[in-house]
N, C-alpha and C positions, 0 to 999 in steps of 0.2 A: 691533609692528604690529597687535595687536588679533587679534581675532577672525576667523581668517581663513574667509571660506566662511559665514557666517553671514547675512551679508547677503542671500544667495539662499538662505535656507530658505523666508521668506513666500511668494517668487515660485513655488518646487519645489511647495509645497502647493497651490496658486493651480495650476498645470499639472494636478497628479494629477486637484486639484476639476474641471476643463476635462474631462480624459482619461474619467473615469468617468462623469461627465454627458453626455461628445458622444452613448458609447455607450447611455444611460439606463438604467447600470448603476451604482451602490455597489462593488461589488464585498466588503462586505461590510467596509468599514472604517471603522473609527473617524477622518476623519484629524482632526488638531487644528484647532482655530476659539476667536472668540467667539464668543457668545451671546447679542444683548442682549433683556432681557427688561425688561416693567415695564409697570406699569396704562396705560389711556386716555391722552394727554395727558399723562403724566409726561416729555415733551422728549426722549424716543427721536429722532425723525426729528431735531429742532435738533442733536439732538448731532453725528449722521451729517452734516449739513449744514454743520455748522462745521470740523466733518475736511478736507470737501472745497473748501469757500469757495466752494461753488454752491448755489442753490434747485434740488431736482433731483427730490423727492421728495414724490408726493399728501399733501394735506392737505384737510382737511373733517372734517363733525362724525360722530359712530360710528367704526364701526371702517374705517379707512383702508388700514391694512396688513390685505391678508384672504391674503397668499402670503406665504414666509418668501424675504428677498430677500439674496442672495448678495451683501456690496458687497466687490469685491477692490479696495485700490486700490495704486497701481502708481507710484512717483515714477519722473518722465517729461518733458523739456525739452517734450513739447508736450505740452497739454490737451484731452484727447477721452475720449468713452466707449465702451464696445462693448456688446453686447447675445449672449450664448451663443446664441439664438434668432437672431439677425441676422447671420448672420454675415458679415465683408467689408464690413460697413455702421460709419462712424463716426459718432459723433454730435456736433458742435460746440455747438452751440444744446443747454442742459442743459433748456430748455424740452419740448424734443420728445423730452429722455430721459424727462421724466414722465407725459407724452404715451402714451410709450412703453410705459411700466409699466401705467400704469391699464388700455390697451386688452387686452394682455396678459394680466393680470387677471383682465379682463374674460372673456376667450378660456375659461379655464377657470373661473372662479366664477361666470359669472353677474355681470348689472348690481346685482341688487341686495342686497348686503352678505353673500352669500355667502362661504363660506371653503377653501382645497385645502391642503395640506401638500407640494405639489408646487412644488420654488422655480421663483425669477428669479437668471440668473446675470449680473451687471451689475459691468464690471470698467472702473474711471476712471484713468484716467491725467493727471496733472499736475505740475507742479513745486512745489506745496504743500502735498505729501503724503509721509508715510509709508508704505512696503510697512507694508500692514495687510488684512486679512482678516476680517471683520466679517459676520453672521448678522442683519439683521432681522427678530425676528418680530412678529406678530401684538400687536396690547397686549390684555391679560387685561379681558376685560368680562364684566359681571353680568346684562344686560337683553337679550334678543334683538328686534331691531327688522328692519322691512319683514318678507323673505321667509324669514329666517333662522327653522334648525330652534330649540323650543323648548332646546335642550341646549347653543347654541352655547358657554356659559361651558365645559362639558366637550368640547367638540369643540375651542377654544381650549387650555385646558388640556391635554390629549392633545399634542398638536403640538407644546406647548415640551417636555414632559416626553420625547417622544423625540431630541430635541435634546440639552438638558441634562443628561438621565441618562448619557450616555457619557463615561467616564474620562478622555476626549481633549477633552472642550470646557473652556472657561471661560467661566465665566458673569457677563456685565456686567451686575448690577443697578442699574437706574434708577430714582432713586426722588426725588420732588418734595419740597423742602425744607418746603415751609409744609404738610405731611402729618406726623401722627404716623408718626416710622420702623417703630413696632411692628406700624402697620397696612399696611406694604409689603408688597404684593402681590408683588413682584419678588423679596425678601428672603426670605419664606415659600416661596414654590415652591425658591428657592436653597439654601433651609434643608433640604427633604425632601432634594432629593439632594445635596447636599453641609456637613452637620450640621458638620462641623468648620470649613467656611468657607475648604478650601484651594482651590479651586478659585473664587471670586467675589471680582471686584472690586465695589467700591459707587462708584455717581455720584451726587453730589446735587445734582442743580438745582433752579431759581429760588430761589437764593440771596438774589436782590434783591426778591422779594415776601411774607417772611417780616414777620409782625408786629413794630410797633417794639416797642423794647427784649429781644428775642428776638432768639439766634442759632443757628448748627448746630455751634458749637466744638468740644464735646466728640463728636461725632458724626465731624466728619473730625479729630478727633484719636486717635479710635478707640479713646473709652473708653468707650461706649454699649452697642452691639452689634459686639462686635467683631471685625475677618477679617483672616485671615494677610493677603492682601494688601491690607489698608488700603480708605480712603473718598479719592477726588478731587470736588471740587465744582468747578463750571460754572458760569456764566451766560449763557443762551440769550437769544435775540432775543427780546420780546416778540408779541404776535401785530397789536399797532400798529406796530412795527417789522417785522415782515414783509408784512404787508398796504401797507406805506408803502415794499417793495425798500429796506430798509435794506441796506445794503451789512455783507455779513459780516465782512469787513475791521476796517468801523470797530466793529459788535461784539464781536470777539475786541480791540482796542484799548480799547475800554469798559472788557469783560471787565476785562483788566488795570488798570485803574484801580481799578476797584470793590476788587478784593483786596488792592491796595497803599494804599488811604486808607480802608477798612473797619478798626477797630478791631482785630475779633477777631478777623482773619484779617491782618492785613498779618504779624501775624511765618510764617505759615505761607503767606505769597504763591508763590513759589518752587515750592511743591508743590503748587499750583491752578492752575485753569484749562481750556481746552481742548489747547493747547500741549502742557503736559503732560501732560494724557491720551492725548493721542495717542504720543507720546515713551513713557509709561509700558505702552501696551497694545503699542508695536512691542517692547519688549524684552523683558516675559512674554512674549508671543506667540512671538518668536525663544525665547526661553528654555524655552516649552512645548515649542514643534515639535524644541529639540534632543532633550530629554528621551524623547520619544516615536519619535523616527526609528529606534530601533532593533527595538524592538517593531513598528514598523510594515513598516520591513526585512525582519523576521521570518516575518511575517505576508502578504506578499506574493510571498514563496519558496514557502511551503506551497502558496497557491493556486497561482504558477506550475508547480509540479512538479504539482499534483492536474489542470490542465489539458494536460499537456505527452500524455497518451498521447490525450485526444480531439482535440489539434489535430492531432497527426500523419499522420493520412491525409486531413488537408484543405491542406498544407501547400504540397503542388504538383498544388493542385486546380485543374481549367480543364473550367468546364462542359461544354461545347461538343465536348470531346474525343473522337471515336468510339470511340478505340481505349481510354478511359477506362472510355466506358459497356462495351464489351465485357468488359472485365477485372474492372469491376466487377458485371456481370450472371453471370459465370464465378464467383466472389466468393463473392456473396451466396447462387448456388441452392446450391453447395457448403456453404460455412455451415446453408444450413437443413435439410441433408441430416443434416449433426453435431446441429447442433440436437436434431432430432426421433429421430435416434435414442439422444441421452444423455435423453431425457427419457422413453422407452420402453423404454431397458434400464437407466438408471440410472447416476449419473456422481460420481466425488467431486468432482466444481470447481462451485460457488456451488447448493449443496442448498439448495432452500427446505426452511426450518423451522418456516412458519408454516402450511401446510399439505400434504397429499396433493396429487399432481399426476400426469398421465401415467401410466406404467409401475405405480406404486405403486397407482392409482386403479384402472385393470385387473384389478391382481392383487388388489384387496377384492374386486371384482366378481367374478370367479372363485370365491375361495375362502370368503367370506363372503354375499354377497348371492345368489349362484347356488345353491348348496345351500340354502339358506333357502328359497327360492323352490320347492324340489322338493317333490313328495307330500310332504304329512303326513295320515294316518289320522285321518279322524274315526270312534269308534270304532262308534259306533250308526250310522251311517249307509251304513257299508262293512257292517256284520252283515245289515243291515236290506237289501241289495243283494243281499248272498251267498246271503238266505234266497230272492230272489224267485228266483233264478239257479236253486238247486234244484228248487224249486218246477216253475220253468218247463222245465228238464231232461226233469222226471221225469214231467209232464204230468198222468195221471187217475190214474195209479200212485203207489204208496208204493214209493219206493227204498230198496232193503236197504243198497245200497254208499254211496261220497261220490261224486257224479259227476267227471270227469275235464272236461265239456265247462263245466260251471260255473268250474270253477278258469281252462280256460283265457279263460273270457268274462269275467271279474274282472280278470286280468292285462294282457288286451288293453286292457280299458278304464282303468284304471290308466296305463298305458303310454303311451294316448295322451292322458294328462292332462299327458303330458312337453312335449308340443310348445310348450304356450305360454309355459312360466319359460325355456324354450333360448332361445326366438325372444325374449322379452325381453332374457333376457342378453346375444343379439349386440346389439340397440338401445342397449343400456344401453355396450356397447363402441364402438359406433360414434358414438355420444353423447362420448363420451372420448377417441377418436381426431381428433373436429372440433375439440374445442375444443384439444387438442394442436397440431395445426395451425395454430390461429390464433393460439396463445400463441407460436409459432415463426418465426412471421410477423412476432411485431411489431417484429424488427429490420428488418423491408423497411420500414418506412413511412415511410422517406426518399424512395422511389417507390414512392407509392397504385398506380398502373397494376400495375406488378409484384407487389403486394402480392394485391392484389383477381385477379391473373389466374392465381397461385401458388393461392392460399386454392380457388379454382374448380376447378381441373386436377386438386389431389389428393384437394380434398371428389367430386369428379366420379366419379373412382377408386375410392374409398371406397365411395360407392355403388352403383357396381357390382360391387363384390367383394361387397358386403350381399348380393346374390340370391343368389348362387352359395354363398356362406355358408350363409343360409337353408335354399336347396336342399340340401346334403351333410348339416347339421345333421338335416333332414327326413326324408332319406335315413336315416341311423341309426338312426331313431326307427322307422319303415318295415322297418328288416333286423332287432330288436328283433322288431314283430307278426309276421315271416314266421315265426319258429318260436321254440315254447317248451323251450326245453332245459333239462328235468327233470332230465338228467344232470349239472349243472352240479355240481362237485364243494364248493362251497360251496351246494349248495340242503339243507334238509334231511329234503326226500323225508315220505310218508306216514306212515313208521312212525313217526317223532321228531315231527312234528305231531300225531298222536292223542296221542301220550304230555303233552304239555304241558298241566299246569294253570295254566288261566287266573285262579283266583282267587286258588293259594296264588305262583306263581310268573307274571312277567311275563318277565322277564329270563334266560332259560335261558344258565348257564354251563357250559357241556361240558367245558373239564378246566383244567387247571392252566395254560397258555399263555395260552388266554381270559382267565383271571384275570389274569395280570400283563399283559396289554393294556387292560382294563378299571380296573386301578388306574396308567395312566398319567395322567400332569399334562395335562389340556386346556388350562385358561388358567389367569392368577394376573393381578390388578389390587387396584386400590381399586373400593369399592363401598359407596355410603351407605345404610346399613339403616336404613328409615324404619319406626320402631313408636311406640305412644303414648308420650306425655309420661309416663305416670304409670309406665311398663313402662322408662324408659331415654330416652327420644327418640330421636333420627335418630342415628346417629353414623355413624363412616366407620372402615370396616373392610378387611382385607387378605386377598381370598378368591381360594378355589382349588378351581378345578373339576376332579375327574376326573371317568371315567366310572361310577363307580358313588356317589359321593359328594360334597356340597358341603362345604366348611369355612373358618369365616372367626376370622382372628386378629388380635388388637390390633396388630400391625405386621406390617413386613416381614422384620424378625429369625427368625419365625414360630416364636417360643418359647412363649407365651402363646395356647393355642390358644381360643377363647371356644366354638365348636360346630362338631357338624359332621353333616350331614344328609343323610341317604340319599336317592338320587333313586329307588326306589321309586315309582310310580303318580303321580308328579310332573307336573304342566301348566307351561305360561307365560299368562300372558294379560298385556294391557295394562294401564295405569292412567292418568287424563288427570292432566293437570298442576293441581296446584294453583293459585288465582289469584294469590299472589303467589312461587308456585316457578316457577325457570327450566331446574330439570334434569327431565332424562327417565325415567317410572319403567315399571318392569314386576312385576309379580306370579308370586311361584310359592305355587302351591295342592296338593293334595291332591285325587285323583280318589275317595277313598273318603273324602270327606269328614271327615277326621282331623287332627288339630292338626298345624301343620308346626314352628312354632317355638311353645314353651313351650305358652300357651294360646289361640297364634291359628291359624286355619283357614287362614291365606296370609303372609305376609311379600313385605314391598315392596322392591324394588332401585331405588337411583337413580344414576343415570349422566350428570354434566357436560355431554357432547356426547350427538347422535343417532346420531353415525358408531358411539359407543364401546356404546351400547345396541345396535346392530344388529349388532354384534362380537358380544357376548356372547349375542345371544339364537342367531346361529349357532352358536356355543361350545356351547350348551346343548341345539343342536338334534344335534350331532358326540355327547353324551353323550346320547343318545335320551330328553332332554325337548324334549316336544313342544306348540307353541301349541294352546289352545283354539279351537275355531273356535266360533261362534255359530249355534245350531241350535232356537232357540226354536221361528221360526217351522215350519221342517220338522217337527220333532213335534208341532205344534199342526193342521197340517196332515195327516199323517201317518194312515191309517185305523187302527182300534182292530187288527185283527189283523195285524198287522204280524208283530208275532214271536209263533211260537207255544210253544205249551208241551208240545210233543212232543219226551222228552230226547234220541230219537235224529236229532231235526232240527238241535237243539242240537248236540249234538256234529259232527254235519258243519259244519256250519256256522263252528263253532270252527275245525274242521280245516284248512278250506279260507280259512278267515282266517290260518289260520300260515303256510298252503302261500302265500298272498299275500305278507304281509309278509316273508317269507323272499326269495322271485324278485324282487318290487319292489326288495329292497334290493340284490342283485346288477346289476339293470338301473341303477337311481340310481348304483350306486360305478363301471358301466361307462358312463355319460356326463359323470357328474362329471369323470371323468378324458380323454375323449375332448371334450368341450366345448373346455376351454382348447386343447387342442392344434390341435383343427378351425381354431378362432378365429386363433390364432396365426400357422398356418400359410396360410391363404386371404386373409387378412386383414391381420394386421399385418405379418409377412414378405414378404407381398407389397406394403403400402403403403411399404415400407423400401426395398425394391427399385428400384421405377419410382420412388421419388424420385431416388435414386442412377443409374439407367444411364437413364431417359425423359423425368423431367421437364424439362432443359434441351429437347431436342427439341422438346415442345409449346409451349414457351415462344418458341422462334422462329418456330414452327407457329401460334400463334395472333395476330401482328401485326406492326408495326413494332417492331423496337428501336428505335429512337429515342424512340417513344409510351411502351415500354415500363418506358424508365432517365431521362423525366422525374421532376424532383424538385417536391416539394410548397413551396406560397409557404412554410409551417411551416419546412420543414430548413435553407431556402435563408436563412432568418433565423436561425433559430438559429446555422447556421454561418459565418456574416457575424455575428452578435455574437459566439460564443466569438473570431473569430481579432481582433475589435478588440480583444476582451480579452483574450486572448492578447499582442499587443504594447504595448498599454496597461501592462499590470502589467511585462513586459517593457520600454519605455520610463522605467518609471518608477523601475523597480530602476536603471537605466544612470544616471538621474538622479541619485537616492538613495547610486549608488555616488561620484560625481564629488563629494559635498558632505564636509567634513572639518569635524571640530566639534573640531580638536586645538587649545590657544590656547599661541602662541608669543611670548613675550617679549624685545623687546630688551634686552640688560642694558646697566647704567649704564656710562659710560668710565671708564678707570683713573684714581684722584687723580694729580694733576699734581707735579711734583716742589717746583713752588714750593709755599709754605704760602698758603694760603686763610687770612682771618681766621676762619672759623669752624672751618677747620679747625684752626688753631694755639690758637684756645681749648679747643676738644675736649681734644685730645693734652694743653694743659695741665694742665687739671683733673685729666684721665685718669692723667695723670705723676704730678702734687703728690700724689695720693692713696697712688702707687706709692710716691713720697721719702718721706713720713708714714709708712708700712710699714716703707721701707728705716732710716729716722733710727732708730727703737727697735730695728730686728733688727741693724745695723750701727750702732751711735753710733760705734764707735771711730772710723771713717772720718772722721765728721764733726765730731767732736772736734779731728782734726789742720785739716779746715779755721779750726774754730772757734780754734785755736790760733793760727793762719797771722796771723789779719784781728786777734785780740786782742792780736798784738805792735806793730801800727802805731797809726797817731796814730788809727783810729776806736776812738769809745768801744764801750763792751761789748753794746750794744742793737742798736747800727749793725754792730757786727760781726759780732753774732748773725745778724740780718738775711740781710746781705750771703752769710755762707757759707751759709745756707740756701737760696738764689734761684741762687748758683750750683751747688750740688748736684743743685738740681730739675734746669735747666737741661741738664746735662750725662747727665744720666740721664736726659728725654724725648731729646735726640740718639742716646745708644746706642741706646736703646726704638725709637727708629721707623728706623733704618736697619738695622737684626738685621731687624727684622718685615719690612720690602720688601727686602730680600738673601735670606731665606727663601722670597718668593715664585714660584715655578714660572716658568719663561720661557712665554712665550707664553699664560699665564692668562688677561691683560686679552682675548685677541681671540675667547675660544672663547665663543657666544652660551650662554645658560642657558634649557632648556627647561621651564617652570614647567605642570605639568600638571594641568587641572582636578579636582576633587574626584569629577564624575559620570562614569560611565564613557563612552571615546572611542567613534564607531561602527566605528574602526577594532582597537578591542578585540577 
């Protein structure tokens, strides 16, 4: 019974094409098609036209096809068309389908020989047709006329090339007989993507306007250029016979004429034609679409399953619902509540890896950019302070002692150099905290209202915890200048400040403890040391900062050590970017002006990112090196007596700089550490809070719900496209499943018990061959007949004869009644399933 189920693959594919297009989605498949391609005027539309046995389709001079036009056609007792765009609408009159086309066309290119890649889905139904499925495109032109872009030949080209380059098309090349085949435009583009030629049929028409004594023999014989699936040739209407309603009819009966009393073509009539083009493209076609249905099965599971968790909370969606919008306003502030606090304490389910965000962002800002931001000494200008401090102390006197009221007027004003990197670093948090919020948000923007009024309520809150923040921060700063405690047991008091030399020693280490804290690991990175070309170049090295020393090694094995450099009197400064470098550099130099590496005065650091440069220069600032600040103009300004040269002004003056940078650095390690927590708690613990127990509250407090749990025109589409698509692919799997590509054969009936003449000659030859075997391996036997017939009145020839005819004889009657007694009962009725070569989709 043939092929069963095959006959509704064209129509299955013809659906899916419907199904993905109503929605103006692909879905992202390849499904099977032709494709026909082919220059200007190469008889593309005639061919389409003889398919159907209607004028159906614009014609005129350029480019006519400017859209790729979908033709399904559909065998069908009645003849109409329909239009995917029209829908409900039929078309009788093939007039007003072209009508049809061209306005349409129109719609999107433009009147004047514009072109879209956006099809026409136009599906004919008749009784003169094949299920076939067929792709018009565009014909390949060279010249851009009227308003077309200069580029049209590549904007042309672009549009078949996405067509034909997918594995699932086949490509019908068209190509005019009275043209050199090697100059086929259709044939070339066919060649790029399909070099082996399994994938292209060839047509060759105006068979009938070829030069005389010229043919295309060897061409659709397929010894020329040649393709797995062969060349059919055509004869199309002329454009006197179309201009003149010749009846298609009688040129497909031309047609036949022409092939059958043409010379070089009548013995290959049979396999020309349009007839048979069309008969040969429905059973590729069937024969493609089996071959890919399972791949495409495949392939339409994956998407199902990859939509199946976003359609499910739209599955028993009903706008309108109050008790919806409730559950889902319940929902979502919940959600954002999780939200914002996995992304403020940190979460292992979907970590961005692309960058810093939230919680992580904070905690730089704390521990990198806020200490960075604190006092650093500039050294001449803190001495050049301390001096006037004494000075102004001690009034028209010369002071014997270090005054006490200058130390504490140094420290005050130090102290309140704190206020504005604190008040920065809440900005800089609160800067981090909005945008957190709006990154948390963007699951609401299925409701702007709720989104925009969410973003409001807790940016609102935010800033009002800022004052209060500010304030307490300020406050600290505040209980700081109300008293100096000298007693602090990390201060180190008068007598260890006089003692310190400032020129042999910077770094006092008091015992052995100190030391093993100062030979702790601060960082470890990559870092590209940038020195002259003639010294090494840039390279990139694997360094490791303690506190009392730099050192960088050829890896991170760190067996291979290359130097390592004492931070001694050490600075940072900046350095600008070269014009054509993209990484970020900074300089360390030598405040006594001394070689820092071999014989240069500074060495350059460069660093990939900004973030990773303002790591390390905190890194460096934790190891008490310190940026240079720029102080031209102040000592240029600066009066000549500034410092004097009185040693024992000197020495206080010293003193009262240790007494400084000693208390300063107690105060800095006692905000550093009170900062984050201030922040934390005023702030972020409280922005966690009122999302959790108040934000629903103002949320009803500030409108309707109703206004509230409106959705955007945006969601309301999108989710009305995923659920078409959703049952689209779902549809089409149920399709997909109903089709069986198994082919079942009926087997022959059993030979009949009478002998058939062909079969009694069979058996006999089959026999005689068997008796010629049996005569030499048993003569004896045969001897006794030869015997029998040699005693009667036939002579010896006749006898011979005779006993040999009856020997066959009786030994084809054993032979074939042994073989059917042998036979199984009930054999002849059990059907034989003969199973194709390619695999089933029920495999």
């Amino acid at each position: 019974m043939g092929n069963r189920g095959m006959e509704d693959l064209i129509p299955l594919i013809n659906k899916l094409q419907d199904a993905f297009s109503s929605i103006g989605q692909s879905c992202n498949l390849d499904l099977p098609q032709i494709a026909v391609v082919g220059g200007q005027s190469a008889g593309k539309s005639s061919v389409l036209e003889n398919f159907v046995g209607r004028d159906f389709l614009p014609r005129g001079s350029g480019i006519v096809t400017r859209r790729p036009l979908i033709l399904q056609l559909v065998n069908n007792k009645a003849e109409y068309a329909e239009f995917l765009h029209c829908k409900g609408r039929k078309f009788v009159d093939f007039d007003e389908v072209r009508q049809e086309i061209e306005a349409e066309t129109d719609r999107i290119t433009g009147s004047n020989k514009g072109i879209s890649p956006i099809p026409i889905n136009l599906r004919v139904y008749s009784p003169h047709v094949l299920n076939l499925t067929l792709i018009d495109l565009p014909g390949m032109t060279k010249v851009a006329v009227g308003d077309q872009p200069p580029d049209i030949e590549h904007q042309i080209r672009d549009m078949i090339m996405q067509f034909i380059s997918r594995e699932s098309c086949l490509i019908l090349a068209v190509t005019p007989a009275n043209t050199d085949l090697a100059n086929s435009d259709a044939l070339k583009v066919a060649k790029e993507v399909d070099p082996q030629g399994l994938r292209t049929i060839g047509v060759i028409t105006k068979l009938d306007l070829m030069d005389e004594g010229t043919d295309a023999r060897d061409i659709l014989e397929n010894k020329l250029l040649p393709l797995r699936r062969g060349y059919i040739g055509v004869v199309n209407r002329s454009q006197k016979d179309i201009d003149g309603r010749k009846d298609i009819r009688a040129a497909l009966a031309a047609e036949r004429k022409f092939f059958l009393s043409h010379p070089s073509y009548r013995h290959m009539a049979e396999r020309m034609g349009t007839p048979h083009l069309q008969k040969a493209l429905n059973q590729q076609l069937t024969n493609h679409i089996r071959d890919t249905l399972p791949g495409l099965r495949s392939k339409l599971q994956s998407q199902l399953l990859s939509l199946e968790k976003e359609v499910e909370e739209y599955k028993n969606f009903r706008p309108d619902d109050p008790t919806r919008k409730t559950k889902a306003l319940l929902q979502m502030v919940q959600q954002f509540g999780v939200d914002f606090e996995k992304c403020i304490e940190g979460s292992g389910d979907q970590v961005d890896t692309a960058e810093l965000s939230g919680g992580a962002r904070i905690n730089r800002i704390f521990h990198e950019r806020f200490p960075f931001e604190l006092i650093v000494f500039d050294e001449k200008e803190l001495r050049r302070e301390i001096s006037h401090a004494i000075k102004n102390v001690h009034g028209v006197r010369t002071g014997l002692f270090t005054p006490d009221l200058a130390f504490e007027a140094m420290v005050k004003k130090q102290v309140i150099k704190l206020k504005e990197p604190c008040l920065k670093c809440i900005d800089l948090v609160i800067q981090e905290l909005i945008n957190t919020v709006r990154q948390c948000t963007n699951k609401l923007g299925s409701y702007p209202r709720l989104r925009e009024e969410t973003e409001r309520i807790v940016t609102t809150y935010v800033r009002e915890r800022e004052n209060k923040t500010k304030d307490q921060v300020l406050l600290l700063i505040d209980i700081e200048l109300s008293y100096i405690n000298t007693n602090h047991e990390d201060f180190i008091g008068f007598a260890n400040a006089q003692q310190r030399n400032i020129v042999n020693k910077k770094r006092a280490i008091p015992n052995q403890v100190h030391f093993s804290l100062l030979s702790h690991v601060i960082r470890k990175g990559w870092l590209t040391l940038n020195i002259s070309i003639m010294k090494g170049g840039s390279k990139e090295y694997w360094f490791i900062l303690t506190a009392e020393s730099l050192s960088w090694y050829k890896d991170e094995e760190e067996k291979e050590k290359k130097y390592m450099l004492p931070l001694d009197n050490l600075k940072l400064r900046d350095v600008e970017k070269g014009f054509m470098s993209t990484k970020h550099i900074f300089a360390i130099f030598n405040t006594e002006q001394r070689n820092v590496y071999k014989d240069l005065r500074q060495i350059e650091l460069a660093c990939d990112l900004q973030e990773d440069m303002d790591s390390w220069k905190a890194s460096f600032l934790r190891a008490g090196v310190y940026p240079e600040k720029d102080q031209v103009e102040s000592e240029e300004a600066a009066p000549a007596d500034t410092f004097s040269m009185d040693p024992q002004l000197e020495r206080q003056v010293e003193t009262i700089r240790n007494l400084v940078d000693s208390y300063i650095g107690i105060v800095n390690k006692t905000i550093r550490d009170l900062m984050p927590k201030t922040i934390m708690h005023l702030m972020i613990n409280g922005a966690k809070d009122f999302i959790h127990s108040e934000l629903l509250a103002y949320l009803y407090s500030s409108g309707d719900q109703n206004s509230l749990m409106e959705e955007s025109a945006d969601q309301a589409q999108r989710r009305d496209e995923m659920l078409r698509m959703y049952h689209a692919i779902k549809e089409a799997l149920s399709i997909i499943g109903d089709i069986s590509t198994s082919t079942v054969s009926t087997p022959a009936p059993p030979p009949s018990r009478l002998f058939s003449r062909s079969l009694i000659s069979t058996h006999f030859l089959s026999c005689s061959l068997v008796s010629l075997h049996l005569f030499w391996s048993h003569r004896f036997s045969f001897f006794i007949f030869s015997h029998l017939f040699s005693s009667s009145v036939l002579t010896y020839p006749f006898s011979f004869i005779i006993s040999l005819w009856l020997w066959v004889c009786l030994t084809f009657v054993s032979h074939y009644f042994s073989s059917y007694s042998r036979r199984p009962p009930g054999a002849p009725n059990r059907p034989t399933i003969i199973r194709p070569a390619e695999p089933s989709l029920l495999d």
